[in-house]
N, C-alpha and C positions, 0 to 999 in steps of 0.2 A: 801751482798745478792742483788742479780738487783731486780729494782722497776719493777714490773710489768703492761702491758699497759694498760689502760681501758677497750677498745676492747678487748684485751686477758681477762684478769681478771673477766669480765662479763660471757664469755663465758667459763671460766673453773667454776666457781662462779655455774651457770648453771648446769652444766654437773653433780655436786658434791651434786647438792642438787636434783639432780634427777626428773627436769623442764622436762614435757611432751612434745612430738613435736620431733620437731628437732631443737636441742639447737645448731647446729652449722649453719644452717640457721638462727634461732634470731641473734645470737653471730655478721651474718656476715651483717643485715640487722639494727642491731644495730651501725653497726661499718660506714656501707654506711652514712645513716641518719646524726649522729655526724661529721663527715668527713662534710657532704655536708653543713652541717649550719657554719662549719667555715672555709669552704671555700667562702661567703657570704663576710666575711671580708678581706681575704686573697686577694680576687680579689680587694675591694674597697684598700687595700695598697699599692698591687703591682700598679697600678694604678696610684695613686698617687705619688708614690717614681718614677714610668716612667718620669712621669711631670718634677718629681722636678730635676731630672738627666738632662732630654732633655733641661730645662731652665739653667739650670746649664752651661752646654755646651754652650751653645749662649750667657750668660753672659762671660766668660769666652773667651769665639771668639770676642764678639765686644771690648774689654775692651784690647784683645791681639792686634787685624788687623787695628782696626776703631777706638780706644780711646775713646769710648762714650762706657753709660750703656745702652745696646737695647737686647729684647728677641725677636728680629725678625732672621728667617734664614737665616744664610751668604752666601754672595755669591764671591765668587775667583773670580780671584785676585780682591781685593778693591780696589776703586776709587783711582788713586792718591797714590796706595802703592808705597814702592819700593822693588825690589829684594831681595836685602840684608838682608830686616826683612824676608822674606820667610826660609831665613834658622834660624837666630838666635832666630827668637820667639819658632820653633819646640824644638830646641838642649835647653832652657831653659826652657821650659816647662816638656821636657824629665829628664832635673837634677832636676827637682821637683819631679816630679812620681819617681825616683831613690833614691828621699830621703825618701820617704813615703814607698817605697820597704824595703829598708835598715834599716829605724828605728821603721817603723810599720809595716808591715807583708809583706813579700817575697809571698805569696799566691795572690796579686793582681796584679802579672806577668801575661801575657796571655793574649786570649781573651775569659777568663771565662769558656767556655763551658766544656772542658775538666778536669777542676777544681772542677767545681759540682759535673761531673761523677763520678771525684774520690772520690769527698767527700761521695755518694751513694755508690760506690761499698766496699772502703778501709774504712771507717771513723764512720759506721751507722749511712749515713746523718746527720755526725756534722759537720758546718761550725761556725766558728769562730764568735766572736762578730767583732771583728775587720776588718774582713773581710767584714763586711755587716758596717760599717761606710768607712774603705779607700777605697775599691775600688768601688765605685762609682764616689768618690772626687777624685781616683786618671783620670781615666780614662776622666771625665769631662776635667781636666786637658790637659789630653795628645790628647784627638781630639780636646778641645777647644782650645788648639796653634797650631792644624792644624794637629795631625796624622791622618792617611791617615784609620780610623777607623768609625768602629758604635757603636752605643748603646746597640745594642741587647745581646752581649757577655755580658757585666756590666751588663745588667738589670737582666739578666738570672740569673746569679748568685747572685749578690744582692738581688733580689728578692726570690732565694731560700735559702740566708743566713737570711733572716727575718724566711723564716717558718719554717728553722733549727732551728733556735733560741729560737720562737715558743714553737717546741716540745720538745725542751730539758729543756725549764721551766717548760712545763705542767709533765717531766718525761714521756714519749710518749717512744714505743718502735722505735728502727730504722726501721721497715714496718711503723710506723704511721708517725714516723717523714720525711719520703722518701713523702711521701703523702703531707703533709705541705710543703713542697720543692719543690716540683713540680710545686703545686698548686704556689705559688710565685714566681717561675720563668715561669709556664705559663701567667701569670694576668701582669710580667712588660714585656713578650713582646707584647702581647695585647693594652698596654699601649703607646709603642711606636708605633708599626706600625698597628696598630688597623685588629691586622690577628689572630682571636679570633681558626678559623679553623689550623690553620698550627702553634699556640699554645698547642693545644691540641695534633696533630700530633710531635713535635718535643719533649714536654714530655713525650710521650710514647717510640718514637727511641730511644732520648738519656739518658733517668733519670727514668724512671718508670723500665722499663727494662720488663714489663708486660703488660696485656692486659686483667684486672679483672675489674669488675664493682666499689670494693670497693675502685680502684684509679681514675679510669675513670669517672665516676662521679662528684666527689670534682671538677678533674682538668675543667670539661666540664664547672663547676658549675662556679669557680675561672675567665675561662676566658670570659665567657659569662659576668658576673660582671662587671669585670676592663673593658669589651667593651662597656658597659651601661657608665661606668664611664667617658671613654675618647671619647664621643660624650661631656660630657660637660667641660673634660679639653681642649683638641687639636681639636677636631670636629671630625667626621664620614665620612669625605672626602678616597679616597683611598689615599695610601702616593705617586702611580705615576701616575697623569692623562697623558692618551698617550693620544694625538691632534691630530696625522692619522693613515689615519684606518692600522685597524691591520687585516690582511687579510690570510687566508689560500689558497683559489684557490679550484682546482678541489682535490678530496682527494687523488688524486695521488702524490700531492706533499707532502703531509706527509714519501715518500719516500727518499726528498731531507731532512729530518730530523736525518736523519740515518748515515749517513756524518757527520752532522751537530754535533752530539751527540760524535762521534768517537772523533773529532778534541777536544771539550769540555773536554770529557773524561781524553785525554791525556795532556791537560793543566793544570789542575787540580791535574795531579798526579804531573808534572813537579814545580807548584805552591807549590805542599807538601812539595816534596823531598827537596828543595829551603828553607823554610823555616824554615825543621828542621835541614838541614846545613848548617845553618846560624845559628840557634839558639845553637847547640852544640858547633861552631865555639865561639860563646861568652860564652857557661857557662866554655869552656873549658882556656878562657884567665884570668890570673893574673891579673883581671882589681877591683878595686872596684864596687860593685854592685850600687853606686850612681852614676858612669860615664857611666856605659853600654850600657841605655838608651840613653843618648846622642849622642854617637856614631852613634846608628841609625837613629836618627835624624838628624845625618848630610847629611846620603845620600839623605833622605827626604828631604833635605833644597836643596841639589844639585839638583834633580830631581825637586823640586818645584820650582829653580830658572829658569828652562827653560819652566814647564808646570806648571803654578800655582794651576789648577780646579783638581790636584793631592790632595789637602790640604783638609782637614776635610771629614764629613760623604759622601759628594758628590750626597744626595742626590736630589737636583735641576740637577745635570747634569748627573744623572743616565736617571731620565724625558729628560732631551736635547738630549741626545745620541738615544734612544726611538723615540725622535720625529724627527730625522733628521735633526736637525740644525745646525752637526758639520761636515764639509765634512773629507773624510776619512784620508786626514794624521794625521787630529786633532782627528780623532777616537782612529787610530792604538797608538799615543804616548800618550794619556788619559790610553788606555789599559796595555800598557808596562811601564808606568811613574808609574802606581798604582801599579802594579805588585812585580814591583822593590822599589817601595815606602816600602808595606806592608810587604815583607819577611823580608828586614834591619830592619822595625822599632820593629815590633815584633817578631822577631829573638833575637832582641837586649833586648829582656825581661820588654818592655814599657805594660800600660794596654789599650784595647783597642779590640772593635768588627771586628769578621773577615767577618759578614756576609755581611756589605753596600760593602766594596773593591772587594767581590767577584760578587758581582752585576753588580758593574761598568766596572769590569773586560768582565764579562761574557755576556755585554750587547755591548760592544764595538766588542767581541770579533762574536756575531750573526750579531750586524747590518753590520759589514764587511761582515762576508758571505752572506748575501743576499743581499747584490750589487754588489757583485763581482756574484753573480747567475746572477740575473738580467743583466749584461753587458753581461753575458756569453749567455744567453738564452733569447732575446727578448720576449716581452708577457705573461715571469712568471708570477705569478698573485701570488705567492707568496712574503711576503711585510716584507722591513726587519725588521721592528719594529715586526713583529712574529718571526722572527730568533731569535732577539736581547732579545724577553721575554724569548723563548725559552733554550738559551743558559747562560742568566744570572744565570735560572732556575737551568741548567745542569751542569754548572759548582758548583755551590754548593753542588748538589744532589754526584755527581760525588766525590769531598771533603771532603763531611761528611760522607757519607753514610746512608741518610738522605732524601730518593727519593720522600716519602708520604708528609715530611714537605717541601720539597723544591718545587712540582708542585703546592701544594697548600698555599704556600707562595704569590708564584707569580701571580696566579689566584687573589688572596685576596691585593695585591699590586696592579696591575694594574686594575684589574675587569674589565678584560678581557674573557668573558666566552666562545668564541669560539675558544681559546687557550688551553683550557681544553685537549682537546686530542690531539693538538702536544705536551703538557709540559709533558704529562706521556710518547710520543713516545723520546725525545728528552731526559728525565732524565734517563730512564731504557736504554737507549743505552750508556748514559753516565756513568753510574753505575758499567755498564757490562766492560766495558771498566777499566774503574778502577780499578777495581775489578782485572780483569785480569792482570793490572800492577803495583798494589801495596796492600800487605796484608793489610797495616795498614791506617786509614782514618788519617785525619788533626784531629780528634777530641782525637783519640787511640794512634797516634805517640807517644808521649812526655809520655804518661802515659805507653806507651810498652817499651819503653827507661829508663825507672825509676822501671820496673818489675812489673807492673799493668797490666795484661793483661783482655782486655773487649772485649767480643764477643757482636756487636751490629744486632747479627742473632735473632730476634725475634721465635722461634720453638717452636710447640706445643709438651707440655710435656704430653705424654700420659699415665706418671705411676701416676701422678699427685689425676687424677681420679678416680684410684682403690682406693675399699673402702679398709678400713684397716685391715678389720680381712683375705684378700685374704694374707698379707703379714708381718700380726705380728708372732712374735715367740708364738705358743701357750701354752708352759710349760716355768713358769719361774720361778728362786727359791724366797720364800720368808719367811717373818718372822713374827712369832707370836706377838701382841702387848703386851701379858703380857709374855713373855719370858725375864729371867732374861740377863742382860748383860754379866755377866760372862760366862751362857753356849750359848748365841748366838756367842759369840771370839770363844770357844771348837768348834762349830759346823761350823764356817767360815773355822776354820782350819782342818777340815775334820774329829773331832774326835765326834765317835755316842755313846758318854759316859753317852747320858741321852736317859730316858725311851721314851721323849716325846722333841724333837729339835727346833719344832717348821718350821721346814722345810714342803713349801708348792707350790705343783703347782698350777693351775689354779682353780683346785677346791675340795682340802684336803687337809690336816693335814700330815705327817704321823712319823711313830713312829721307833726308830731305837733301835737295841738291844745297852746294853751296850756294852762295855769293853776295852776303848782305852783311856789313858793318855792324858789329854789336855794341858800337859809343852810346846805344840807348838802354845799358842792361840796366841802373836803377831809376828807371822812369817813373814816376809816381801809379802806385797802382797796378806796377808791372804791364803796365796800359800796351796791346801790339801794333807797334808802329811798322807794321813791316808794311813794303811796298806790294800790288800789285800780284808781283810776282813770286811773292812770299806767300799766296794764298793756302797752300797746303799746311804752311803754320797757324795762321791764322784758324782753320777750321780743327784743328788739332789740339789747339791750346785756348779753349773757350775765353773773351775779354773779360769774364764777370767771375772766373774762378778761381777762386782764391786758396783752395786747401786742394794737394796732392797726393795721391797713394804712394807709396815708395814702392818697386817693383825688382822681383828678379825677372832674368833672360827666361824664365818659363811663364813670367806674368804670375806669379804668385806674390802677394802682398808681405811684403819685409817693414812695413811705419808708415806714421805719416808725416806731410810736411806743410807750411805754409808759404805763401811769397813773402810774409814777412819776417819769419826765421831763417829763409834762403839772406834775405836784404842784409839783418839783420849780423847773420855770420859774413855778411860780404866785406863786412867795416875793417876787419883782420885780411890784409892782402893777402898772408901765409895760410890762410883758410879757402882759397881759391883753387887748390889743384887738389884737394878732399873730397871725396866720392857725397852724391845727396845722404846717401845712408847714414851719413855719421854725423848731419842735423838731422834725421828723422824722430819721430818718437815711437818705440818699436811694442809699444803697450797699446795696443787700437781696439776701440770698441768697432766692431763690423756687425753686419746685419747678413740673414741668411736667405735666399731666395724666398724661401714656403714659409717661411717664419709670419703671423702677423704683423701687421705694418703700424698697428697700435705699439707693440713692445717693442718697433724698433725704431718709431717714435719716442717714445720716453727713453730709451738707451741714446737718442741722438742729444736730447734737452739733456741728459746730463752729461754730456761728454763736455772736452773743451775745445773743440774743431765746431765747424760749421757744416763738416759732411762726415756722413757714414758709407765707409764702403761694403759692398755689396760682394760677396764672395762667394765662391763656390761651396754644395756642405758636402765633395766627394774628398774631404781629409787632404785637396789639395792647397787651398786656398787661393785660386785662382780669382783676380779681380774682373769681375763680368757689368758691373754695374755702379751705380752710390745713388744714395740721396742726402738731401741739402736741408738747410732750415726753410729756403725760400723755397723747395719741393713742400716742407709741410704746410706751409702758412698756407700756399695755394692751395691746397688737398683739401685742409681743413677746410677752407673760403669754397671751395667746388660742394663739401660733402654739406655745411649751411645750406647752401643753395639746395640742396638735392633733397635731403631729409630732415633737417633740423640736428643741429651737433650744440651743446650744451658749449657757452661762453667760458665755462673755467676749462676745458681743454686746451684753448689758447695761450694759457696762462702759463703753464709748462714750455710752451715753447717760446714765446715772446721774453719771458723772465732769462732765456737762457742768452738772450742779443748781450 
């Protein structure tokens, strides 16, 4: 029998005892409140675990490039390096993360993000223990010898394998526990890049999948915290100080953005397609899963033998490139060196963030175009450290499909605020673009390839709203509590051999004549064979329903039942003259007439019955109604048709057959 969530269980708890008000308002103001106190913690973790990842990495860099223990940020190539370790420290640090892939969980492949997702949509937000110890330490690993990665993908998901973890100890349902996930993978990227706003933003694109108070909240709550926090671990500095100005011009030149967004766009997709054929090129080779990585690292070592500032998170020279102090051939081969760095090494199934490379990518890839504007057009006065935010911006936006988190990523990175409106005009043309050339983002790829398919359409469900009695069944059959078991089997199976059946709609009794042999009480399926003349059974005991309310003589609900718990207790002859009541289950989640039919959707996907009944909210509990899983599938399938209803809605209910 599933543990039921606290949240839920309150508010069914409620409903049953006939709590004045509106008991699905407490239930949900109950649920805000709890959420938001432990999200309190949840941020001071994620926070902290940011810390210990980011030191991690820097330990790990100096101890691989410099041979000394330092937690200061590296800078490529080091003093006095030479070449040669450019490639072998990657390719050996890769057969590390290959061993931890291979003997500790294959789940620390990736750059996280689309890992979470899956864990939310397929898994009901369960991540691993495992997965929240290796891949952290793998990942530290694999950019601390220099992959060409960030932190943000690990923290994400680490931080949301904690408040998986979390929920699954406290027995939290998967809505509470998506919440605790969240919340921990907003607070560790807060932690690293202290971007408390485009935290909150990329857990509602990629992981909430919603846009309710009772998630939004917590996560506001979470990262607001972990940015309190890492003012006193890392400081409250922005992570790119830009040193010249960053300039837009006359507002005409937000025209030259539109270009700019186009070009972004289409690298972007090119960057996709690249990576996941590359990555299907290696899951599809005879290789052992502890050389895999390796292999990518070696083009990394190639590529970093001729550009070394390819090697680690790059974040110092994501700033250099920003600030103009690499003249353009050193731009364009930083752009292409990383490029070609990033698809090999994570293609090749290393762990590691995609979000710093696509920065460095997409910031190389602005400040080009705005000197090549500028050469083109004397007296622009647009400034390519505005191109280069811009495009860094769009090229992520463009990838993930991720446009709110990616303009205000960037804003909260450079803090830069009169980039605010070229970063929306430059990511929604980049968007659009993408969009147009490829169905699936970097985040969907690999999860559409494995038969996971996630629509990151955020759509307002408008059946959501309707209250519930516009759309419950209003007659449903049910069953007396002291009706003996023997004649409730006669009367499933369609025969009206007693005075009094106990069969009842919404609000009566009623009575059938005798006269039909009940030899057919366990028919398969409790299938009603009644004759003819049996008609009044037949229209009273629907052939297709399979879960019954249990009822007193006033029609007020006492449990529920199934035909195959009735079947099931029938095996014990001595269990035959035992009222329904005492196979009931007398803990029932029910739905309330005015209540929305969105929340009494989701209380129906977590129950373990196939109906919800429909009760009265005057503290009697009078059964007036129910609805079914195949009530929602249709609703759902009707409300598609009618406006557009977002494909992971279904998932909830389908997951729950």
């Amino acid at each position: 029998m599933a543990q039921e969530s606290l949240g839920v269980r309150e508010g069914i708890a409620g409903n049953l005892i006939g709590v004045r008000g509106d008991p699905v308002r407490q239930r949900d103001v109950r649920q805000i409140i709890i959420f938001s106190l432990a999200a309190v913690p949840m941020g001071v973790i994620g926070a902290v675990t940011a810390w210990l990842l980011y030191h991690l990495i820097m330990i790990i860099t100096g101890l691989a490039f410099y041979g000394e223990f330092t937690l200061k940020t590296p800078i490529y190539p080091p003093t006095g390096g030479h070449s040669f370790l450019f490639f072998v420290i990657p390719v050996v640090g890769a057969l590390i993360v290959g061993v931890m892939a291979r003997y500790g969980s294959d789940r620390i492949r990736g750059h996280g993000i689309p890992e979470a997702m899956e864990a939310v949509v397929t898994q009901g937000s369960k991540i691993s223990g495992r997965v929240a110890i290796f891949k952290p330490i793998s990942a530290a690993i694999a950019v601390g010898s220099g992959g060409p990665f960030g932190a943000e993908g690990p923290i994400i998901q680490t931080g949301g394998a904690i408040g998986s973890l979390i929920g699954q100890a406290l027995h939290l349902s998967a809505k509470e526990r998506r919440i605790l996930l969240a919340c921990g993978a907003a607070a560790g990227m807060v932690g690293i890049f202290n971007t408390p706003l485009a935290a909150v933003a990329i857990a509602l694109e990629l992981l909430l999948f919603e846009f309710r108070a009772r998630s939004l909240v917590p996560v506001v709550i979470a990262s607001a915290t972990a940015a309190a926090c890492r003012t006193f671990l890392l400081g409250s500095h922005v992570m790119f100080h830009v040193s010249v100005p960053v300039t837009l011009g006359s507002p005409a030149n937000l025209g030259w953005l539109a270009p700019l967004g186009v070009i972004v766009g289409v690298c972007a997709v090119l960057i996709s397609k690249a990576l996941y054929q590359i990555e299907e090129f290696f899951d599809n080779l005879h290789v052992s899963l502890i050389f895999k990585p390796a292999m990518g690292a070696a083009v990394l070592g190639l590529v970093a033998m001729i550009e070394p500032r390819v090697l680690g998170m790059g974040y110092t020279v994501i700033t250099n490139v920003l600030d103009g102090k690499y003249n353009n051939p050193t731009v364009a081969i930083l752009a292409i060196g990383k490029a070609v760095a990033l698809v090999f090494s994570l293609g090749a199934g290393t762990s590691g963030g995609l979000l710093a490379p696509m920065l460095l990518i997409g910031a190389g890839i602005g400040v080009g175009y705005g000197r090549a504007l500028g050469a083109l057009i004397p007296g622009l006065t647009l400034s390519p450290a505005m191109c280069g935010i811009v495009a860094m911006s769009g090229l992520f936006s463009a990838a993930a499909r991720a446009p709110l988190t990616s303009f205000l990523f960037a804003y909260e990175l450079t803090g830069q605020s009169q980039a605010i409106v070229p970063l929306m005009i430059g990511c929604m043309v980049a968007e659009v673009t993408a969009r147009a050339l490829m169905r699936e983002s970097v985040m969907t790829e690999r999860l559409s390839r494995r038969g996971v398919r996630i629509s990151q359409d955020l759509e307002a469900d408008h059946l959501a709203g309707q209250p519930v009695r516009e759309i419950m069944r209003p007659s449903v059959a049910a069953l007396l509590a002291s009706l003996p078991l023997a004649d409730a089997l006669r009367m499933l199976a369609g025969a009206p051999s007693l005075t009094r059946l106990g069969v009842a709609t919404h609000d009566a009794a009623h009575e059938i004549d005798p006269g039909y042999v009940a030899e057919h009480a366990n028919e398969q399926d409790g299938q009603n064979l009644a004759s003819e003349t049996a008609g009044e059974a037949v229209a009273l005991v629907p052939r297709h329903q399979w879960t019954f309310p249990v009822v007193n003589e006033a029609g007020s609900l006492v449990g529920i039942v199934t035909r195959g718990e009735l079947l099931d207790a029938a095996e014990d002859p001595a269990r035959l003259t035992q009222p329904v009541s005492d196979f009931a289950k007398t803990d029932v989640r029910v739905a309330l007439p005015n209540e929305p039919i969105g929340v009494a959707l989701e209380r129906l996907a977590a129950g373990d019955y196939g109906m919800l009944p429909v009760v009265s909210d005057d503290g009697k509990r009078q059964v007036i109604g129910a609805i079914s899983r195949s009530d929602a599938i249709r609703l759902r399938s009707q409300s598609e048709e009618d406006g557009g209803r977002e494909a992971r809605s279904l998932a909830l209910i389908a997951a729950a057959h």
